[in-house]
N, C-alpha and C positions, 0 to 999 in steps of 0.2 A: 457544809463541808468540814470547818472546823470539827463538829461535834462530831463525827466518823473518823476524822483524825486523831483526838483525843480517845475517843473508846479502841480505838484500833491498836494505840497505846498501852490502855489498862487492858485487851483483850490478850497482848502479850507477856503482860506481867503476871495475871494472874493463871494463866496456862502455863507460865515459866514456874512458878510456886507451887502451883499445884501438881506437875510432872514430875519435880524435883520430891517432893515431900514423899517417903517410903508409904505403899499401900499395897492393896493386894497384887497387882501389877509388877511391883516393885521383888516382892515375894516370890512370887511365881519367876521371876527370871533367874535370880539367887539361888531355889531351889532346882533351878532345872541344870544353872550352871555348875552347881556342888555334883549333879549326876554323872553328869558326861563333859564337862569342859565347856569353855566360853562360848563357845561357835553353835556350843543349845542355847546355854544362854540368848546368844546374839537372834537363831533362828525364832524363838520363843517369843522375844521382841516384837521381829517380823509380824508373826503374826495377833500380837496383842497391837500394834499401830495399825495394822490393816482393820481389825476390827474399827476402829474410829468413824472409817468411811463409811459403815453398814451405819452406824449411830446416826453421823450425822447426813443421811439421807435418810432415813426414817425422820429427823427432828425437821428439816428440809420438807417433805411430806407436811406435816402437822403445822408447821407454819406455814404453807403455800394455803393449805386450807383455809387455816383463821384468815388470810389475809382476804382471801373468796370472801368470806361472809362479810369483815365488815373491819378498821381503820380501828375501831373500838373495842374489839375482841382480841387484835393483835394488842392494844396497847394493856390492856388488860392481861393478857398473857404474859407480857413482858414485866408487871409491878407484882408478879404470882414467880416469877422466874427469880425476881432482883430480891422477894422474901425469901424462897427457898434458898439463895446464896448463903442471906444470915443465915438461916435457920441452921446450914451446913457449917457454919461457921460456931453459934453456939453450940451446937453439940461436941465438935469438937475439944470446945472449952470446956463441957461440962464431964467430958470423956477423961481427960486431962486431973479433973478437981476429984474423981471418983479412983482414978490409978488405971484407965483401962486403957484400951487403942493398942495397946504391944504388936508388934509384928512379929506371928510365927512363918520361920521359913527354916525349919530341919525338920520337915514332913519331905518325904519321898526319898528312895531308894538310891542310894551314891554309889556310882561304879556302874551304873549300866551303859551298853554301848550306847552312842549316839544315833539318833534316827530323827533325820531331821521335818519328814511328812509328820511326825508324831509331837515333835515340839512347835513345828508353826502352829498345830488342831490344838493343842493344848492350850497357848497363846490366844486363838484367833476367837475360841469359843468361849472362853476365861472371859475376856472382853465383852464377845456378844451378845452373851447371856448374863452377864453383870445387870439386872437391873439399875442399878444407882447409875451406871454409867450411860444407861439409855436417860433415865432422868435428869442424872445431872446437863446432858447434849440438849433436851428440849427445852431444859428452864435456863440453860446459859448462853448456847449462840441467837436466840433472839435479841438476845441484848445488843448485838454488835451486825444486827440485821438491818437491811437498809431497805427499803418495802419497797421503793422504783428499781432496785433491780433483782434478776433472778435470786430466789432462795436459796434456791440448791444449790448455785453454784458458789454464792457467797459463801455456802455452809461446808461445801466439799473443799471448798479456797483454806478456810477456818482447818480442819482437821487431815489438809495439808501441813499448814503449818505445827499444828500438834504432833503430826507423826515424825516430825524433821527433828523437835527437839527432843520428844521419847524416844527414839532410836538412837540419838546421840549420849542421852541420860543413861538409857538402859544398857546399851552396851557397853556403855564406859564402866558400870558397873559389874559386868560379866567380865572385864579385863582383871579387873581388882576382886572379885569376889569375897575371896575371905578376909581381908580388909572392911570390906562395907559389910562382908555378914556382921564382924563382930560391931560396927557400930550402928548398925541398923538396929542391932538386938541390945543395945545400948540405954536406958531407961530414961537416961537424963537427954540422950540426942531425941531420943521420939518425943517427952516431951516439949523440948524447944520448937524441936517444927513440927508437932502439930499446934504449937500455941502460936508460932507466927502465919500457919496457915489458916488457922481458924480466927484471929483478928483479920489476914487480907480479906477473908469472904464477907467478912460483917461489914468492913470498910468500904469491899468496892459492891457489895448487895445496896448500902445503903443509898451511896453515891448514886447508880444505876435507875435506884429507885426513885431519887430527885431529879435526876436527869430526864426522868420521862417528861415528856410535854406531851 
């Protein structure tokens, strides 16, 4: 019990860091809010957190499977999950030493009306076809998977919680927008966090990793 209490812990730290830290996601709502006003923004949100639930029922899938076959495969899945953490983490370190990672977001056309079936689609599929974000869902929430009970539901539990605080994240950004554009597009803020989020992944990949038993 302890041990599900403590990762349940670091499962909200680093979904807290990692939702805060500016990425494509991040972009996509800034640019949608420079079009037509926050309420795209906000919509665009919508539908990039709804994507989450398509992820993490697809990752929910993939793990009900390994657990089918064998106690072994899951635990093996989970020291392949807690490496790709670092791995997520070094690159961004090494993204950082080379000058890259910048976030653009003054692509798309400003001044068009609002329509808001067109910014959740834009949102929802941004998200659901984000490869990294299907990867990053199957090597992350195992970590914080508890094998005695449902997958799916622990998993759809999990990307409730993601969606409560990106939607808080994101639309507070859609409030402020040109504010956070210009320090988003800031060179010295992107590097800060992406270097403190590319130490959290290394620290809690590694953690994760010794925590397997």
């Amino acid at each position: 019990m302890d041990f599900y209490i403590i990762n349940s812990g670091a499962f909200l730290i680093a979904i807290t860091i990692l939702t805060l830290t500016p990425g494509l996601d991040t972009a996509l709502v800034i640019r949608n809010t420079s079009r037509s006003g926050s309420v795209d923004g906000c919509v665009t949100s919508l539908g990039i957190c709804c994507g989450l639930f398509v992820h993490a029922t697809l990752s929910a899938i993939g793990i009900s499977a390994i657990l089918l076959q064998s106690a072994e495969l899951f635990h093996a899945m989970k020291l392949v999950g807690a490496a790709y953490l670092v791995y997520l983490g070094v690159t961004s370190l090494i993204a950082i030493w080379k000058g890259q990672g910048q976030l653009d977001v003054t692509s798309g056309t400003v001044g068009k009306p609002l329509s808001a079936k067109r910014s959740f689609r834009e949102g929802l599929l941004s998200n659901v076809l984000n490869p990294k974000t299907a990867v990053f869902y199957l090597a992350f929430l195992p970590q914080f998977i508890n094998p005695e009970h449902s997958a799916l539901l622990q998993s759809l539990f999990m990307a409730s919680i993601h969606f409560v605080i990106a939607m808080v994240w994101q639309c507070g950004i859609a409030t402020m927008v040109h504010s956070a554009k210009n320090w988003v597009q800031n060179s010295s803020a992107m590097k800060w966090m992406e270097g403190i989020t590319g130490a959290v992944l290394i620290t809690l990949g590694l953690k994760l990793a010794l925590d397997n038993d």
